[in-house]
C-alpha positions in Angstrom: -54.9 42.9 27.6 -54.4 46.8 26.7 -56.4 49.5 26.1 -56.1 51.3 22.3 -55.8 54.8 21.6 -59.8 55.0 21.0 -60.1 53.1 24.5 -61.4 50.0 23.0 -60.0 46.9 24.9 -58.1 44.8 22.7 -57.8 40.8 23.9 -54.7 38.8 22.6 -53.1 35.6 24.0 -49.6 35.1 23.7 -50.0 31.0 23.3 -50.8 29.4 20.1 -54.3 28.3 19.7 -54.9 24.7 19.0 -55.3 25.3 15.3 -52.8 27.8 14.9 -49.9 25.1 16.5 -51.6 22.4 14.2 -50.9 24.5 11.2 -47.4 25.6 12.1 -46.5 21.5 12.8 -47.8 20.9 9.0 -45.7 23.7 7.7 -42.5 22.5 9.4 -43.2 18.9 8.6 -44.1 20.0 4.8 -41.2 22.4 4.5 -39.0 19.5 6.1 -40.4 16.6 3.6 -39.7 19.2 0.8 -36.3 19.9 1.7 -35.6 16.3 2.2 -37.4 15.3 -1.6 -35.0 17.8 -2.5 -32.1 17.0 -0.9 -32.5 13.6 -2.1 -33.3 14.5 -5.6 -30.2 16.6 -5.9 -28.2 13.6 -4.3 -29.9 11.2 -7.1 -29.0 14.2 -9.7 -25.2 14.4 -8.9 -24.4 10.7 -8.2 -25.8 10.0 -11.8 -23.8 12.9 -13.3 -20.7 12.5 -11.1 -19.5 8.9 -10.4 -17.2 10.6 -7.9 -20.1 11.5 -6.0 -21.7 8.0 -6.5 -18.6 6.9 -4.6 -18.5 8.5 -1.9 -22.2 7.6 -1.3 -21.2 3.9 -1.6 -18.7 4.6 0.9 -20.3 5.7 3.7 -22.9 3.3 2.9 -21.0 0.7 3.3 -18.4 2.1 5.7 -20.8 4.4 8.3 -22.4 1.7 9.8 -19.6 -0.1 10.4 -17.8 3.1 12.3 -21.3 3.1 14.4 -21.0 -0.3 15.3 -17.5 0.4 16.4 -18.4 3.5 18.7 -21.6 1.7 20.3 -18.9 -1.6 21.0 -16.6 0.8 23.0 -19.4 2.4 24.8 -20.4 -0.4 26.4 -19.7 -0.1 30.6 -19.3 -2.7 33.3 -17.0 -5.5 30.4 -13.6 -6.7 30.9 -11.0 -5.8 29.6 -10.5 -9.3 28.0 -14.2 -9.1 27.1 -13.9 -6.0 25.4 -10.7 -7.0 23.1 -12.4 -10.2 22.7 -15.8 -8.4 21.0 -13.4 -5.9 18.9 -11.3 -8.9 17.5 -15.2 -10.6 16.6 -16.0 -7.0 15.0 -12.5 -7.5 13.1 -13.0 -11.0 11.8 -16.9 -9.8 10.7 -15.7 -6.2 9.3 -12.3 -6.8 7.8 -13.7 -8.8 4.7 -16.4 -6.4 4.1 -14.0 -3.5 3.9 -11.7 -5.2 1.7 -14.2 -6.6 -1.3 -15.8 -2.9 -0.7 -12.2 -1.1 -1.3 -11.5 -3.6 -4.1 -14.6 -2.5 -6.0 -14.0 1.0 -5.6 -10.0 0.9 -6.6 -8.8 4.6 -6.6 -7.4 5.6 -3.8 -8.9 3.7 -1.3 -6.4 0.5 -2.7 -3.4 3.0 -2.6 -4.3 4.0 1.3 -5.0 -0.2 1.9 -1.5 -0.8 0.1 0.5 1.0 2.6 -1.1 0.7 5.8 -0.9 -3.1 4.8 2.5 -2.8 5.8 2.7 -0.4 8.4 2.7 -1.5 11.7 -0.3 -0.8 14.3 -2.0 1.1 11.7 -5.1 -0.9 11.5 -5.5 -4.5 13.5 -3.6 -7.7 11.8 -6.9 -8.8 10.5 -7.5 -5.7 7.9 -4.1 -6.0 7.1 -4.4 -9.5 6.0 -7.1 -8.7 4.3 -5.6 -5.6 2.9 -2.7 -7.2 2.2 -4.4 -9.0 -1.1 -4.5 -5.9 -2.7 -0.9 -5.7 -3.0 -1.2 -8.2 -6.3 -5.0 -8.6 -7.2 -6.4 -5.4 -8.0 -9.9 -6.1 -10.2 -9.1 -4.7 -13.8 -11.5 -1.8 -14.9 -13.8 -2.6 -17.6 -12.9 -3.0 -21.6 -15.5 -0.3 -22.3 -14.3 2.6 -20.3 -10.2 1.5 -21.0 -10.7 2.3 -24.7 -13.0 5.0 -23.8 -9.5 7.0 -22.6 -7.3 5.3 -25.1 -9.4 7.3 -28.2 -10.3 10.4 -26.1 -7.1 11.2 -25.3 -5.2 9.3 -28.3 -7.5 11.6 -30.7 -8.5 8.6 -33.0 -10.1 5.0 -33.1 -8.2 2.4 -31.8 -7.8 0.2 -34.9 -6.5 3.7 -36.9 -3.8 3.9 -34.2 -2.6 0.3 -33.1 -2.0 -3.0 -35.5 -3.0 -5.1 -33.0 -4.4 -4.7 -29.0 -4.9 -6.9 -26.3 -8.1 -6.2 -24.5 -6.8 -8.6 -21.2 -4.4 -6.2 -19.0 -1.1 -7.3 -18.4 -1.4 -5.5 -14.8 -4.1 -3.7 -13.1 -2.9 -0.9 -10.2 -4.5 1.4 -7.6 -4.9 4.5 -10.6 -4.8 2.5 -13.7 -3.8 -0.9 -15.9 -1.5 -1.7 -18.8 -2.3 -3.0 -22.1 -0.2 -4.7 -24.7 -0.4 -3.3 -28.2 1.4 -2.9 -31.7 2.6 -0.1 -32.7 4.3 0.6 -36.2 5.1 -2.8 -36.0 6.9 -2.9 -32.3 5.4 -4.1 -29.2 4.4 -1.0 -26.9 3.0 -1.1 -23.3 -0.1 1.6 -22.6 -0.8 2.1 -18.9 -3.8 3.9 -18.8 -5.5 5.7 -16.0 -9.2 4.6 -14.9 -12.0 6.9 -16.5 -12.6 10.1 -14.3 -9.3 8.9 -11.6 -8.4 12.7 -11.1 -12.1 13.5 -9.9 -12.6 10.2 -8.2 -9.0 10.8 -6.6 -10.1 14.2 -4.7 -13.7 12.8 -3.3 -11.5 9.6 -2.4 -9.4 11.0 -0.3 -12.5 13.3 1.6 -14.1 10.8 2.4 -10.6 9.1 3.5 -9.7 11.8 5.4 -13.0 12.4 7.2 -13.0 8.5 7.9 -9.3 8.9 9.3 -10.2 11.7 11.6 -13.1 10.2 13.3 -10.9 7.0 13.8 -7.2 7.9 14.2 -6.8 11.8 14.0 -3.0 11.7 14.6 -2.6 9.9 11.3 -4.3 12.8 9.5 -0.6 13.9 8.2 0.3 10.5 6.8 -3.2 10.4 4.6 -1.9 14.2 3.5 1.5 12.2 2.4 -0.1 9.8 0.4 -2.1 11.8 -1.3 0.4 14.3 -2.4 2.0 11.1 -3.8 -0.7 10.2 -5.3 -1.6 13.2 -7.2 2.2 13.1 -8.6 1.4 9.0 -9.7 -1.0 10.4 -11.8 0.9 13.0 -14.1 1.5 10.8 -16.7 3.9 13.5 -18.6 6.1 13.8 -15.2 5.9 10.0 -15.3 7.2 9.8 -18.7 10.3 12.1 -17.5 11.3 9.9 -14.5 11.2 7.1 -17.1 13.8 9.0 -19.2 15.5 9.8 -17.1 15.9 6.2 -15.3 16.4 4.7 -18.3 19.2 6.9 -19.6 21.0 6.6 -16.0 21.2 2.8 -16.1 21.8 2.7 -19.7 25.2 4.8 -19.6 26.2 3.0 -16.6 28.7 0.4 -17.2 28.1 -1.6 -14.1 24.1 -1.9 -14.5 23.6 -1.8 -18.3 24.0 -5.3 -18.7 22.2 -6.7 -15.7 18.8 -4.2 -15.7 16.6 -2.5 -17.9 13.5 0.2 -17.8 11.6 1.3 -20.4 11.6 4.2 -22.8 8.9 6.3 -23.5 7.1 6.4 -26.7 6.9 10.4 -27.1 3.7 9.7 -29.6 1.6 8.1 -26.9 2.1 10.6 -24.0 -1.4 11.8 -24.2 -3.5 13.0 -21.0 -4.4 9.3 -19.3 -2.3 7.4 -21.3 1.5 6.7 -21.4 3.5 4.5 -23.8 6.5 2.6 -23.8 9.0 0.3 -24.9 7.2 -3.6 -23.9 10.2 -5.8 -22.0 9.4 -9.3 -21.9 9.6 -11.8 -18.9 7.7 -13.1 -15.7 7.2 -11.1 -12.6 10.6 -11.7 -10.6 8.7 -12.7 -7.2 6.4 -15.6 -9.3 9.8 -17.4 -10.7 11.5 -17.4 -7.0 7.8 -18.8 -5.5 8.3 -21.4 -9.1 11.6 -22.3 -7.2 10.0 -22.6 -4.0 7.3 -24.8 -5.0 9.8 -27.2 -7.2 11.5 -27.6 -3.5 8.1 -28.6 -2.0 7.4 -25.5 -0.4 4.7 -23.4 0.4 5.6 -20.0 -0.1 3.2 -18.0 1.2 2.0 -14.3 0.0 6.0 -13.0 1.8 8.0 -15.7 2.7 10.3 -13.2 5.1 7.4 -12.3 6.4 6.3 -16.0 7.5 9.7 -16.8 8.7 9.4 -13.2 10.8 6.3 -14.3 12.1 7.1 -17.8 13.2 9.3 -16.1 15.3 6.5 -14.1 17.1 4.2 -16.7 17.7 3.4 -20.3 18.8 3.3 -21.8 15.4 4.8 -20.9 12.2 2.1 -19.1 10.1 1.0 -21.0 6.8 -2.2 -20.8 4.5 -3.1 -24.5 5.5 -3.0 -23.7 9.7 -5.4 -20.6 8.7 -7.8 -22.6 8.1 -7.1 -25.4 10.4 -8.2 -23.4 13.7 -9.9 -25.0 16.4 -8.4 -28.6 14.8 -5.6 -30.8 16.6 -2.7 -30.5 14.6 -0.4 -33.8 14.7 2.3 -34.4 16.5 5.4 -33.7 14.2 3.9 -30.7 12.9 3.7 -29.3 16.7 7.3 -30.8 17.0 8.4 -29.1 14.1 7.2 -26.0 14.9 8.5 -25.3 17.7 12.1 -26.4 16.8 11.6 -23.9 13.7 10.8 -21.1 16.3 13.7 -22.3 18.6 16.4 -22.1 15.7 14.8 -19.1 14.3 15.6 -17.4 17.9 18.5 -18.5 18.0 19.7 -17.1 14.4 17.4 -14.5 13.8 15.3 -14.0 10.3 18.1 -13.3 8.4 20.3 -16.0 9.4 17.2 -18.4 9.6 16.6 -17.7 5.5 20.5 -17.8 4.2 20.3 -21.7 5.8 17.1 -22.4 4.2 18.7 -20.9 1.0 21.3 -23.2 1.1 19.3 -25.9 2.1 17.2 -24.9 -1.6 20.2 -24.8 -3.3 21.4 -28.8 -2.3 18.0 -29.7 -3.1 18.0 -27.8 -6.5 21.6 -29.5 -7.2 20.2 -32.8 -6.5 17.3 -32.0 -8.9 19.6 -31.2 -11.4 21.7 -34.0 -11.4 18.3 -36.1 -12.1 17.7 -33.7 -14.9 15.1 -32.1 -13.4 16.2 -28.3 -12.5 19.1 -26.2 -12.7 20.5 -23.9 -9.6 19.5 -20.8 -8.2 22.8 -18.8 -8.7 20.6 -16.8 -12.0 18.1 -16.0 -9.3 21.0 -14.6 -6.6 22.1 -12.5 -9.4 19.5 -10.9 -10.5 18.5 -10.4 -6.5 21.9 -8.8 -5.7 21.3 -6.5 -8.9 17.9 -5.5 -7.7 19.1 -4.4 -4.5 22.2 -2.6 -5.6 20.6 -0.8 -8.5 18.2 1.0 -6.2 21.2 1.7 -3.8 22.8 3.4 -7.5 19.3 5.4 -7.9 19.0 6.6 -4.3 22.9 7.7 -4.3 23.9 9.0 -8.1 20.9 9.4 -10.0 18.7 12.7 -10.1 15.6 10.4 -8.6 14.8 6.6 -7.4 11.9 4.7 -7.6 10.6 4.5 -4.4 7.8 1.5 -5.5 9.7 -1.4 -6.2 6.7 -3.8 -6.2 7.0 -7.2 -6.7 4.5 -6.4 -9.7 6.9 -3.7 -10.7 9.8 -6.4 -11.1 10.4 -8.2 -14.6 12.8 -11.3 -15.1 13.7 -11.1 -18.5 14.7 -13.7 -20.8 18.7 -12.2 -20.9 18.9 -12.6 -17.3 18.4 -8.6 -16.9 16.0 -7.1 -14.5 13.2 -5.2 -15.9 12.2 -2.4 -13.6 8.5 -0.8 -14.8 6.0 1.9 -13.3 8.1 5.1 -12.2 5.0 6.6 -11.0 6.5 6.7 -7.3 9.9 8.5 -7.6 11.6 11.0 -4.8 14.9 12.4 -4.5 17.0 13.1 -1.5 18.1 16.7 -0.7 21.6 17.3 -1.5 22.3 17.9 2.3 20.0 14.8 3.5 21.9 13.0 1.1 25.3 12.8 3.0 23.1 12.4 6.0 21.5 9.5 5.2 24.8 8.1 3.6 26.2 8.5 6.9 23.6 7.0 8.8 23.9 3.6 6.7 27.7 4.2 7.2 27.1 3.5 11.3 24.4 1.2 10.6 27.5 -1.3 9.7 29.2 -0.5 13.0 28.8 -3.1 15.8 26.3 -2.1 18.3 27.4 -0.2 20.9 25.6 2.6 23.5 27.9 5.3 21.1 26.8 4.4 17.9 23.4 4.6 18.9 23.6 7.5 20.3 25.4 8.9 16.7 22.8 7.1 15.0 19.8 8.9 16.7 22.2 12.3 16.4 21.8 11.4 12.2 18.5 10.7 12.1 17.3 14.4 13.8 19.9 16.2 11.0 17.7 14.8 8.4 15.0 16.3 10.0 13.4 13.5 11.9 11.2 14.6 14.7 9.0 12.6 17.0 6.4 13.4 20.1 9.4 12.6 23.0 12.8 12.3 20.9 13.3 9.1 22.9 17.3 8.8 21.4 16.4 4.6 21.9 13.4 4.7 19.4 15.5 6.9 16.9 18.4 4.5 16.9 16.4 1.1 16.8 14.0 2.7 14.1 16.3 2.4 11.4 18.1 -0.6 12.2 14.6 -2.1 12.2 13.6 -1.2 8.4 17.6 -1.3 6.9 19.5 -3.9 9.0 19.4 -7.7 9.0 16.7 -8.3 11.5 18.4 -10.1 14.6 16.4 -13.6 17.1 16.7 -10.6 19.9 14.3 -8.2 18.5 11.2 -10.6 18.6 11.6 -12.3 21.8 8.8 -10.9 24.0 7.8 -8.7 21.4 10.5 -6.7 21.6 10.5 -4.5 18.6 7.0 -3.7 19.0 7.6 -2.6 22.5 10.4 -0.1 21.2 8.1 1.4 18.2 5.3 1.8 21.3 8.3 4.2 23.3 7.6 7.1 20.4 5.6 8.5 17.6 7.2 10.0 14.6 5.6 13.3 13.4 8.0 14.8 10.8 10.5 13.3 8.6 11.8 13.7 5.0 9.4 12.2 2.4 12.4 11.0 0.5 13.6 9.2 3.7 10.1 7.6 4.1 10.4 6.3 0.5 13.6 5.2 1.2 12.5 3.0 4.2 9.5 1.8 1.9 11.8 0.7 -0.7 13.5 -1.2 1.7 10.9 -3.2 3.5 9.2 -3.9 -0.3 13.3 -5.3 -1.4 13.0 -7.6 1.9 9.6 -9.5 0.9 12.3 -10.8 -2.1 
């Protein structure tokens, strides 16, 4: 109450009257239904216009409530802690499926994160990296339509104008793109071809991959930054076309690889935005003919056969397709009989050891084969594996670049007995300085083991620039003898090796020394 200058009394109330509250309520509720209409208009608008959008949308869609039903599982009280690993590996076996079809749909990106943390370990639990682990071969091929969509945009003319003859089925399909066979003033070229809007679909991948890595594992924030850079340089199809050249004019002038491997030369002509061209070589995939040998010997070869020998080694029973899907069932006798005695010898040898007596052990049989006129002898095969690995050793030590994505799909046997070597989308280069480093640390890796060399072996690893959380000089000196050396029965008896990768965390290294270790462990699934 107050009084006015004319003395009048004036009466106010400083509390909303019933009507005037009721009326605010419908303005907030109407201004809130009018910014969610719009809000969800505009959302409809731009994932229409921009499929990147419309991807990111699915996303979250998809991969939101999972990451809820994560955080409520781990906020439960009073469980366990059994009971609690027991209900995340549930959540793994329900989720790890769903995550996989989902990130096979969407290609892009998300397959080129799912490739590597497929093999990297602790990552993401064993059961997403099974799963993931399919993507390293079976990537769905992107539609006809939208292929030849980029072929005449960035071509400049109609397919049939351009190309005698094309075949619609891709010979491969990758995280970024596919290739296509075609004719080409009457030669057979390949065309890799990146998926319709992959630069735009690329940047809102990774957003939403990066936001999804930091609510889950913020420390691996930097590694998500690593591929992506990678991935940005995978698709430059011009810079591609260089490392080609530039590959291919290495092992062609060298006397000891040009007769036992090939890569392709680019076709100048079809170098156009999305698109690259070059010369077609002919031949299997090198990793289907070995698993040919393999199943001609009765075996079951598995999607790595290293890595099924390396995990007999770490658990009860030697891993195989069939057991997958025998759990719960009595296996018989002999096979539990077997099984162990192929985890005791495999202790006993080591990996390494374990596969150069079931090599020779192919090799008899394959001799016996041949002698009934039924197959020949794996020597072709050693060949062209002993080529493989050294020609990569000749990249990474005397040419300007190496490939650093020797994928089993990236491998070609070729009718000559050469090996084809395709997709330089993934090259580095050492640092001339790094260079002698790491050629020094591969130099004490063939030392005997001894406190010294380890301790000169750690030394090597920090002057390439190497740093980790606790520079434990033990986790820098079992690190590399892990990913280059022949992997020894020692190393996986009571989980060993995983408790020496637990002692430290890496947080800087060369990228060209990362490659180099990825081009490793890819040569060991051969």
């Amino acid at each position: 109450r107050g009084l006015g200058a004319s003395g009048a009394t004036l009466t106010t109330s400083c509390v909303p009257t019933a009507w005037t509250a009721a009326r605010v309520t419908a303005w907030v509720a109407g201004i809130c239904a009018l910014g969610a209409l719009g809000g969800a208009g505009a959302g409809a608008v731009l994932c229409a216009t921009r499929p990147s959008c419309a991807r990111t949308f699915r996303f979250w869609r998809h991969m939101g409530p999972i990451l809820l039903h994560y955080w409520f599982a781990g906020k439960r009280k009073g469980e366990s802690e059994a009971a609690a690993e027991e209900r995340l590996k549930q959540l793994h076996q329900i989720y790890a499926p769903v995550a996989g079809h989902l990130i096979g749909e969407l290609r892009g990106v998300f397959v080129k994160v799912a490739q590597v943390v497929s093999i990297a370990p602790g990552f993401v639990p064993e059961e997403y990296q099974r799963e993931f682990r399919k993507l390293q071969d079976s990537v769905p091929p992107a539609r006809w339509e939208d292929v030849r969509r980029v072929l005449e945009t960035d071509l400049g003319a109609p397919l049939d104008h351009l190309f005698e003859e094309m075949q619609r089925e891709p010979l491969g399909a990758a995280s970024l793109g596919q290739a296509h066979l075609a004719k080409w003033r009457g030669r057979r070229v390949v065309l890799k071809v990146q998926f319709l809007d992959s630069r735009a679909n690329l940047r809102a991948d990774f957003n939403s991959m990066l936001a999804f890595v930091r609510l889950t594992k913020p420390k691996e924030v930097p590694m998500i930054h690593r591929i992506r850079e990678q991935a940005e340089r995978e698709v430059d199809y011009v810079q591609e076309a260089r490392h080609l050249r530039s590959l291919h004019e290495a092992i062609a002038s060298s006397p000891e690889f040009r007769g036992r491997v090939a890569v392709p030369s680019p076709v100048q002509e079809l170098i156009r935005g999305r698109v690259l061209g070059m010369e077609y070589l002919p031949g299997p995939r090198l990793d289907n003919v070995l698993k040919e040998r393999l199943v001609l010997l009765g075996m079951d070869p598995g999607p790595n056969p290293v890595m099924a020998v390396i995990g007999s080694l770490t658990t009860e029973d030697p891993p195989t397709p069939a057991s997958q899907d025998m759990v719960g069932l009595e296996r018989p006798r002999w096979q539990r009989i077997s099984g162990a005695a192929f985890q005791l010898i495999g202790a006993l040898l080591g990996p390494d050891r374990l596969l150069s007596v079931l090599r020779a052990a192919s090799e008899a049989r394959l001799r016996c084969r041949r002698r009934a006129g039924r197959e020949g002898s794996t020597h072709q095969l050693r060949v062209a594996l002993q080529a493989l690995l050294e020609v990569h050793g000749f990249q990474i030590f005397s040419c300007p670049l190496f490939n650093a994505d020797p994928h089993p799909g990236n491998i070609l046997a070729l009718p000559d007995g050469r090996v084809g070597l395709i997709d330089m989308g993934q090259c580095s280069s050492f640092d001339p300085a790094i260079k002698i480093h790491f050629a020094r640390l591969l130099s004490l890796l063939l030392e005997p083991c001894s406190p010294e060399v380890d301790v000169r072996v750690a030394e090597t690893m920090l002057n390439m620039g190497v740093r980790t959380e606790k520079t434990d000089r033990e986790f820098l000196a079992f690190l590399p003898r892990l990913v280059l050396c022949k992997l020894k029965g020692e190393w996986f008896k009571d989980d060993y090796w995983k408790v020496m990768l637990k002692r430290d965390r890496i947080v800087e290294q060369p990228v060209a020394l990362v490659m180099s270790f990825r081009v490793a462990n890819l040569l060991r699934g051969f």
